[in-house]
C-alpha positions as CSV (number, residue, x, y, z in Angstrom):
1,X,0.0,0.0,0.0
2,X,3.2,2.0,1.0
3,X,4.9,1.7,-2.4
4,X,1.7,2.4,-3.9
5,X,1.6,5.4,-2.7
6,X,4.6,6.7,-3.3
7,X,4.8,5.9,-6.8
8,X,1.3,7.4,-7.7
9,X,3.0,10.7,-5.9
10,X,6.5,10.3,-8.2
11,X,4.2,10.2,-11.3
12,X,1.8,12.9,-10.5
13,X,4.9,15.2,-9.5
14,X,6.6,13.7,-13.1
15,X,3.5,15.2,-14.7
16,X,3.4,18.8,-13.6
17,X,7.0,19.1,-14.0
18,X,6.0,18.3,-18.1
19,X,3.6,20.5,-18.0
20,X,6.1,23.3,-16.5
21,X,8.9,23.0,-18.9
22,X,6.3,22.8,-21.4
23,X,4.8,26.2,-20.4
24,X,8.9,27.7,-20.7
25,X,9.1,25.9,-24.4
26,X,5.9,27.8,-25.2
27,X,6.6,31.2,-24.0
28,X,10.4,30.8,-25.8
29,X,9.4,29.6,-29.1
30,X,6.0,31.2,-29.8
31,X,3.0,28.4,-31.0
32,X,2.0,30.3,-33.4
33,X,5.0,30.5,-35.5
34,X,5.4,26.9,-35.6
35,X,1.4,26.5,-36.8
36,X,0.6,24.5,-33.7
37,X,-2.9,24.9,-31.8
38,X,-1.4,23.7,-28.3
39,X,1.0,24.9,-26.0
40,X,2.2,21.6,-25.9
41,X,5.5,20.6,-27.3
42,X,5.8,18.4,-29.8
43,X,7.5,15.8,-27.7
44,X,4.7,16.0,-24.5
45,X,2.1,16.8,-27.1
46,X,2.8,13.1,-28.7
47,X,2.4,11.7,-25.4
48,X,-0.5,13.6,-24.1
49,X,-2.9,10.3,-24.5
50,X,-0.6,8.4,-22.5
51,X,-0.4,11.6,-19.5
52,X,-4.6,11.1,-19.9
53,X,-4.5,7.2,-19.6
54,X,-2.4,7.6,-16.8
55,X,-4.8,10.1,-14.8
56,X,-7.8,7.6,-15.8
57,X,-5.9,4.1,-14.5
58,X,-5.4,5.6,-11.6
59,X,-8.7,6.3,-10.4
60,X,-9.7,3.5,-12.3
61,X,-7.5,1.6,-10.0
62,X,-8.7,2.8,-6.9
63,X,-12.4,1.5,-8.0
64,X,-11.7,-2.2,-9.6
65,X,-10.0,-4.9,-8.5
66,X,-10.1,-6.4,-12.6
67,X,-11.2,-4.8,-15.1
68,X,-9.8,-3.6,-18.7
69,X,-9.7,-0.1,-18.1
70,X,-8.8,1.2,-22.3
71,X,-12.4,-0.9,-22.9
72,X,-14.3,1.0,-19.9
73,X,-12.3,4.6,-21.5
74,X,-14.2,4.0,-25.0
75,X,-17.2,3.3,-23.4
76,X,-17.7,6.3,-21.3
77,X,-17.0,8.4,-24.1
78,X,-20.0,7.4,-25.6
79,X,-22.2,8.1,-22.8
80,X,-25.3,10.9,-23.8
81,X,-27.2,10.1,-20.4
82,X,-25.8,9.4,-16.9
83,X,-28.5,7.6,-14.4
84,X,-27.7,8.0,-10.6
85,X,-29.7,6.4,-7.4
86,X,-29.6,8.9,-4.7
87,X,-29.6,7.3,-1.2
88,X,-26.2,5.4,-0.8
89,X,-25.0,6.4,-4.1
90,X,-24.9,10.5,-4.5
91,X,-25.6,10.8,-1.2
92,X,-24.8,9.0,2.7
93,X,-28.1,7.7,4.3
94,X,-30.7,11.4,4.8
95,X,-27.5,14.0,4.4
96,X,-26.8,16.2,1.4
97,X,-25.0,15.3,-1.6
98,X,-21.0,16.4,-1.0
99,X,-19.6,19.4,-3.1
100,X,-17.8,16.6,-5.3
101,X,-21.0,15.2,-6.3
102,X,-22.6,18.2,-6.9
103,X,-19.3,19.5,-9.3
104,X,-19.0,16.7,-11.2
105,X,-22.7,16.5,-12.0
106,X,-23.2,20.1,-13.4
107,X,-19.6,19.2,-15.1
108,X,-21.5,16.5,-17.4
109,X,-24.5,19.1,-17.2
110,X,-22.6,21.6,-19.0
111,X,-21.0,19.5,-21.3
112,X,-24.6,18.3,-22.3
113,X,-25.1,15.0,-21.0
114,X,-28.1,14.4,-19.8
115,X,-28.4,13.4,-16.2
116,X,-31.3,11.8,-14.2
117,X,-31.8,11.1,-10.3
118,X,-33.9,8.7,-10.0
119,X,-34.4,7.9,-6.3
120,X,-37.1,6.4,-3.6
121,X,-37.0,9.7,-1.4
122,X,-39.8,12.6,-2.1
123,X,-39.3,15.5,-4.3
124,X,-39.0,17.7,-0.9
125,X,-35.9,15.6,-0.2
126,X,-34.6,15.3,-3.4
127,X,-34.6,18.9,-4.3
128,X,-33.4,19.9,-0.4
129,X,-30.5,17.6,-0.9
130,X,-29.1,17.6,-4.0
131,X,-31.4,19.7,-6.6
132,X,-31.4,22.8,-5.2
133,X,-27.7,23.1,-4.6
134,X,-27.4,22.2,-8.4
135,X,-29.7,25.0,-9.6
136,X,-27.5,27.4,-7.5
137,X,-24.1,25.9,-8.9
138,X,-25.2,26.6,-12.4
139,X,-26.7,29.9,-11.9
140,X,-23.5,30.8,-9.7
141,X,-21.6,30.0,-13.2
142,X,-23.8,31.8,-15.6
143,X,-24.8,28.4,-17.1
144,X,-28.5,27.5,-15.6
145,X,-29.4,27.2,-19.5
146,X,-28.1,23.4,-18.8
147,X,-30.9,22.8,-16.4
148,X,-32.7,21.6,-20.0
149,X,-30.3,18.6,-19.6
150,X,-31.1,17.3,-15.5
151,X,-34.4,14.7,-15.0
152,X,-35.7,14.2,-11.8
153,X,-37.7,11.2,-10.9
154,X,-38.7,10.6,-7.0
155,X,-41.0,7.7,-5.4
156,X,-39.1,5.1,-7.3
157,X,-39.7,6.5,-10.2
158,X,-43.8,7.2,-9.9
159,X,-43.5,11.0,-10.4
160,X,-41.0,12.3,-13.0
161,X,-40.3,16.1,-13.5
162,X,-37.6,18.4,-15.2
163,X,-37.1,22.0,-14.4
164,X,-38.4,24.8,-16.0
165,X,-35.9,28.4,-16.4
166,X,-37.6,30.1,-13.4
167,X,-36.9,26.6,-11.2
168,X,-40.5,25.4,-11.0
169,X,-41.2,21.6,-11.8
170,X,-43.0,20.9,-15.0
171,X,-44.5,17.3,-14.4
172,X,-43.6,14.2,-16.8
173,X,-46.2,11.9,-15.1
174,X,-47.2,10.9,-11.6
175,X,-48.3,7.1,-10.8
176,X,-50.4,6.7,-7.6
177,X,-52.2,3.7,-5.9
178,X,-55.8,4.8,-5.9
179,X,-57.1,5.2,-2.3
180,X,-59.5,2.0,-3.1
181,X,-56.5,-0.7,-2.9
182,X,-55.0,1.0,0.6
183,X,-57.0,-1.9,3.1
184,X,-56.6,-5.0,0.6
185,X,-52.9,-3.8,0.5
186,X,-52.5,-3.3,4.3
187,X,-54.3,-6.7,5.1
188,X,-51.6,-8.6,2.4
189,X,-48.9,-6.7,4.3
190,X,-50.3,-8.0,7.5
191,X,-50.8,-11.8,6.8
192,X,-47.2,-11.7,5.1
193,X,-45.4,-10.0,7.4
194,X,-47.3,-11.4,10.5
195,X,-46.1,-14.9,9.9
196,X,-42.5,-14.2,9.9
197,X,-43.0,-13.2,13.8
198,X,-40.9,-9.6,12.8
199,X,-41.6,-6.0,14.2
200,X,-43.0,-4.0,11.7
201,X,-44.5,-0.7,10.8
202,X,-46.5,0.3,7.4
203,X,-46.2,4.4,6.5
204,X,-47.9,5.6,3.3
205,X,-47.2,9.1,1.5
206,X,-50.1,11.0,0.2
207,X,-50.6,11.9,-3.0
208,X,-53.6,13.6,-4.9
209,X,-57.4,13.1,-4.3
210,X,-56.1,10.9,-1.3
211,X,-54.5,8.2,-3.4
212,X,-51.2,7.2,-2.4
213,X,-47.7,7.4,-3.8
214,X,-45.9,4.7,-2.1
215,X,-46.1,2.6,1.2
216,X,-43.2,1.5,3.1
217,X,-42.5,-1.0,5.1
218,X,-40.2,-0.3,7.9
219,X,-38.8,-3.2,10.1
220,X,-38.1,-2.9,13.7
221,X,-34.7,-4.8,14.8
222,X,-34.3,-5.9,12.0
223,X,-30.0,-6.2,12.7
224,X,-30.9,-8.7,15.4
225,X,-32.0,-11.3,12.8
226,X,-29.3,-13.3,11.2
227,X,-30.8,-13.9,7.7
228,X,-32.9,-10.6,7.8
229,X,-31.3,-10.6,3.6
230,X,-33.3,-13.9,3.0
231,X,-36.1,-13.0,5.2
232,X,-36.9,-9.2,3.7
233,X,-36.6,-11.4,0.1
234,X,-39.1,-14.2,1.1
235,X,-41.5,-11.3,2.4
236,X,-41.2,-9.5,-0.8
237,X,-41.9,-12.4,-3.1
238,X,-44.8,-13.1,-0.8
239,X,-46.3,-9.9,-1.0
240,X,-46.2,-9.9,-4.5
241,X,-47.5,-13.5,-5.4
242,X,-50.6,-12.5,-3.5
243,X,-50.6,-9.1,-5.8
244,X,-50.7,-11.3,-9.0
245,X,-53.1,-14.1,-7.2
246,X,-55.6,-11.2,-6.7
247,X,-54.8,-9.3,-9.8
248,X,-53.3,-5.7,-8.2
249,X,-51.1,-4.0,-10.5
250,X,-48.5,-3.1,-7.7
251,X,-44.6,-3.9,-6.9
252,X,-42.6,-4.1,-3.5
253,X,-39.3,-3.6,-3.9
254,X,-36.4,-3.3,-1.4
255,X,-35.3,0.7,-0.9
256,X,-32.9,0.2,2.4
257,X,-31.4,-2.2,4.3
258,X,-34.5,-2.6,6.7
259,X,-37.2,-1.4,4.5
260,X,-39.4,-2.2,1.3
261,X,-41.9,0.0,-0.7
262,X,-45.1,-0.5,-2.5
263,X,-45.5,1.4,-5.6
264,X,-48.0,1.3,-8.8
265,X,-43.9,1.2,-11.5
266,X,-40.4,0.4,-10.4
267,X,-37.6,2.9,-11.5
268,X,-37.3,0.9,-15.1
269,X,-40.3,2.5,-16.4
270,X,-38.4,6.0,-15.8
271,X,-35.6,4.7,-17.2
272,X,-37.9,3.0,-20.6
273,X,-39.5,6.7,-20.7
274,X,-36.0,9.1,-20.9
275,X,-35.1,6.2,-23.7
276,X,-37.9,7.4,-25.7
277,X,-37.9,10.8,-25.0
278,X,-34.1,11.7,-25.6
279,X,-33.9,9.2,-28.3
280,X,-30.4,7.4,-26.6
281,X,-29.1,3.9,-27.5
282,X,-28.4,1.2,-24.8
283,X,-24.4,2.2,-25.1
284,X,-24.8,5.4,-24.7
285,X,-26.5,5.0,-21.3
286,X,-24.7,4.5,-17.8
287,X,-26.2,4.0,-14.5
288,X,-25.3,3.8,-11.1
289,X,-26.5,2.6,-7.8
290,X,-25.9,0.5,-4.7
291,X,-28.9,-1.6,-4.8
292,X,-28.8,-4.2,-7.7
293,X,-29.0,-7.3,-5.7
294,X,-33.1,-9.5,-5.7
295,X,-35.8,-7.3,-5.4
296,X,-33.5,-4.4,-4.9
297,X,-34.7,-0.8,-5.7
298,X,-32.4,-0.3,-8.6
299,X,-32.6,-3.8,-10.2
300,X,-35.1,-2.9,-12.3
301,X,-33.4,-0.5,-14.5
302,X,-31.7,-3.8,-15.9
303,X,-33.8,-5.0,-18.5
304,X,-34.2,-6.1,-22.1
305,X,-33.4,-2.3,-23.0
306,X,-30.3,-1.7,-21.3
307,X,-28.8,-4.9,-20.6
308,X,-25.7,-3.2,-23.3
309,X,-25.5,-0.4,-21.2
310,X,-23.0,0.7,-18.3
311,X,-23.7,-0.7,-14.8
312,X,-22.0,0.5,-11.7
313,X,-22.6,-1.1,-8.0
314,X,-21.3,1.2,-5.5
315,X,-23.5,-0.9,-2.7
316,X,-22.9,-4.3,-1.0
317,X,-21.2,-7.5,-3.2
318,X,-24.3,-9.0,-5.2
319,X,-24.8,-12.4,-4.3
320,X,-24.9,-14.5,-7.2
321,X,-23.1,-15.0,-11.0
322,X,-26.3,-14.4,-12.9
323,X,-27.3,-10.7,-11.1
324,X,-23.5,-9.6,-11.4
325,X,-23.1,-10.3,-15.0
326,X,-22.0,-7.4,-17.0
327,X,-22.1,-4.9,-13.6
328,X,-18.9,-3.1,-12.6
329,X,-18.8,-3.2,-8.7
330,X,-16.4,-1.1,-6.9
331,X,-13.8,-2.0,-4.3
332,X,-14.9,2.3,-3.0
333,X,-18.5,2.1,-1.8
334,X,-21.2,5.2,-1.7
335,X,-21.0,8.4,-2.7
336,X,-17.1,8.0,-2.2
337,X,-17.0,5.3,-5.5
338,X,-19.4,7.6,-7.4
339,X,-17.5,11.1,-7.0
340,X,-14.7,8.8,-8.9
341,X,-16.8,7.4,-11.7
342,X,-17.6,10.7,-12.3
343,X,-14.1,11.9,-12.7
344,X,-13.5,8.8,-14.7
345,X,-16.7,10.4,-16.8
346,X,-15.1,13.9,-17.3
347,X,-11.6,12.6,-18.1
348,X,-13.0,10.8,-20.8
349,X,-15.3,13.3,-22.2
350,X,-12.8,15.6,-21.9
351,X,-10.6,13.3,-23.9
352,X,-13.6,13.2,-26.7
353,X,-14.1,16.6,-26.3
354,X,-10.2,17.5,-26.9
355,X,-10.5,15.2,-30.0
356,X,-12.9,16.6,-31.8
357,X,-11.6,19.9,-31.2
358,X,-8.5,18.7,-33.0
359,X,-10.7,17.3,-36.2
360,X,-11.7,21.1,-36.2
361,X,-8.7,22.4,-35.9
362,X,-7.5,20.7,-38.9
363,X,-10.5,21.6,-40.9
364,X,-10.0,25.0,-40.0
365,X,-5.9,24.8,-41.0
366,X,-6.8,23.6,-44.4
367,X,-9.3,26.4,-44.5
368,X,-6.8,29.2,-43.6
369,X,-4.2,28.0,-46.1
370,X,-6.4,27.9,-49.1
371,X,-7.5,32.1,-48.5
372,X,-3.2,32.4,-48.3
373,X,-3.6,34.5,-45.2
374,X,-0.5,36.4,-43.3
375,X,1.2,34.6,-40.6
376,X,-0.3,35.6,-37.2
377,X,1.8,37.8,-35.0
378,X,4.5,35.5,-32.4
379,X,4.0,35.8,-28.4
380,X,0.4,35.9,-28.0
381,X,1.1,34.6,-24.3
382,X,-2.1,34.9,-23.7
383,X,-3.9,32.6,-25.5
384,X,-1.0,30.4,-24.5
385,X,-1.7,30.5,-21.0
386,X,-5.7,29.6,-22.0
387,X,-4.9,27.1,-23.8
388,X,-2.6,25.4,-21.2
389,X,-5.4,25.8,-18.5
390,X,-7.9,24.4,-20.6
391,X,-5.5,21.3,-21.4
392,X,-4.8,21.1,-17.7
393,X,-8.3,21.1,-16.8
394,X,-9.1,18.4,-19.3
395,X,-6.9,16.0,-17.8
């Protein structure tokens, strides 16, 4: 772990003494004169995908035990819409998102990628710990216009919103269990739940013309129980085989680690919806969450649909080879494991970004040639120095 350490230090102390000299070889031999467009040298400026690769293994490195890291670098370049769970994953248990979260979300934001929250908490708690701070983050850096780009959907998914320019919500749709089913539900809850001899309480949140959004069910000691895993599972299929027996169009799904909701969709029809609305392939999707285990709250956003998109774990080991195919779980757990995927996002867009800059760039050569146009004056240090920082911030 020691020599670890150290030699991630060396390198990252190797790298900024590059970019230093390279800063001198800029300012003494003028970029313009030689017909670059980077304040690169040409030696560094061959090498700059290898300075990139080098920043991306290492947080790469501090997520996955094994995993081919150049394969996971193509793939998040292609990403158009990043899917996040909130509780456990942008967030620790009730508290806010960090700063980190919050940065690197309006990063992908700006950079038009569209982002979506999709989370079990209410809109109140969603907006109070994450949303709000993100509005003020983008209107703090003149770029709220990339609000257009950020989907919320709360209550597992049963009420879906994006934000409007003055910050108001502007509805997507909004599932509720109509106040009718609330005592056949309760009763199955009871005759389930009773038979497992467990503490228990059922809560319900409110939505219009007294129907319901959700009910949850809350277990009392639940840590005392040695296979409380198997137990929550067996309750859950239970409840649900009675749901089909008697023909209620409901699902119970496991939110926390001692609770299950009842809702009228599961997070996947969110997920089927932004498909057909932003018009995004499987590829070009990537999700992450800490609950992808039976019955979990984020399982359901693997389907026929996506099963070729990105899947992160930052929860608990999934039990099982069939439920772990094809999902990336990280050694880094919460919120901690998904402020690094997102820098792994931005390095690699960056990367794109920096590409296709260059494609431009030599369009625009071409271009300037053909009209036989003066040489530009040497020493504009300025534009030097912005295109360094931009370089610098890129990688």
């Amino acid at each position: 772990m020691c020599r670890k350490i150290i030699v991630q230090t060396i390198l990252f102390i190797l790298i900024n003494s590059f970019f230093l000299l390279d800063i001198c070889w800029a300012a003494d031999v003028g970029v313009f004169r030689l017909k670059q467009h980077s304040c690169l040298s040409p030696a560094l400026q061959m090498n700059s995908n290898i300075i990139t690769g080098s920043f991306f293994k290492l947080y790469h490195d501090h997520l996955f035990v094994e995993d081919d890291f150049g394969a996971l670098f193509k793939r998040l370049e292609k990403i158009k819409l990043a899917v996040f769970d909130l509780d456990g994953t942008l967030a620790f248990g009730s508290r806010d998102a960090p700063r980190a979260i919050i940065e690197g979300l309006k990063f992908l934001l700006i950079n038009k990628t569209h982002v979506a929250v999709i989370t079990g908490s209410g809109v109140n708690s969603t907006r109070g710990r994450i949303i709000n701070e993100l509005i003020k983050s983008l209107k703090d850096e003149g770029a709220f216009w990339a609000i257009d780009y950020l989907h919320v959907f709360t209550h597992l998914g049963n009420k879906g919103f994006r934000l409007k320019d003055d910050g108001e919500q502007e509805e997507y749709f909004r599932f509720e269990i109509h106040r009718s089913l609330a005592p056949k539900l309760i009763k199955i809850v009871r005759e389930v739940c009773d038979k497992e001899d467990v503490h228990y309480s059922i809560f319900s949140k409110k939505g219009k013309n007294n129907n319901f959004l959700v009910f949850r069910i809350v277990f009392e000691e639940l840590q005392l129980i040695r296979n409380r895993t198997q137990m929550m599972q067996e309750i859950a299929e239970g409840i649900n085989e009675k749901f089909r027996q008697q023909d209620i169009g409901l699902s119970v799904l496991k939110t926390g680690e001692a609770s299950m909701e009842i809702a009228v969709k599961a997070k996947g029809y969110a997920v089927g919806f932004l498909m057909d609305e932003l018009g995004v392939e499987p590829e070009e999707i990537m999700f992450v969450g800490d609950s992808f285990g039976p019955r979990g709250g984020d399982r359901s956003m693997r389907f026929d649909r996506t099963l070729n998109s990105l899947f992160f774990n930052v929860g608990l080991d999934i039990d099982g080879k069939d439920l772990n195919k094809d999902i990336l779980t990280t050694t880094l757990k919460g919120p901690e494991a998904s402020q690094r995927i997102l820098q792994l996002l931005k390095i690699a867009k960056a990367e794109g970004k920096s590409q296709t800059n260059e494609m431009r760039t030599e369009q625009a050569d071409v271009e300037l040639d053909e009209l036989n146009l003066p040489a530009l004056p040497e020493g504009v240090l300025g534009v030097q120095k912005a295109q360094f920082q931009l370089l610098h911030q890129a990688i």
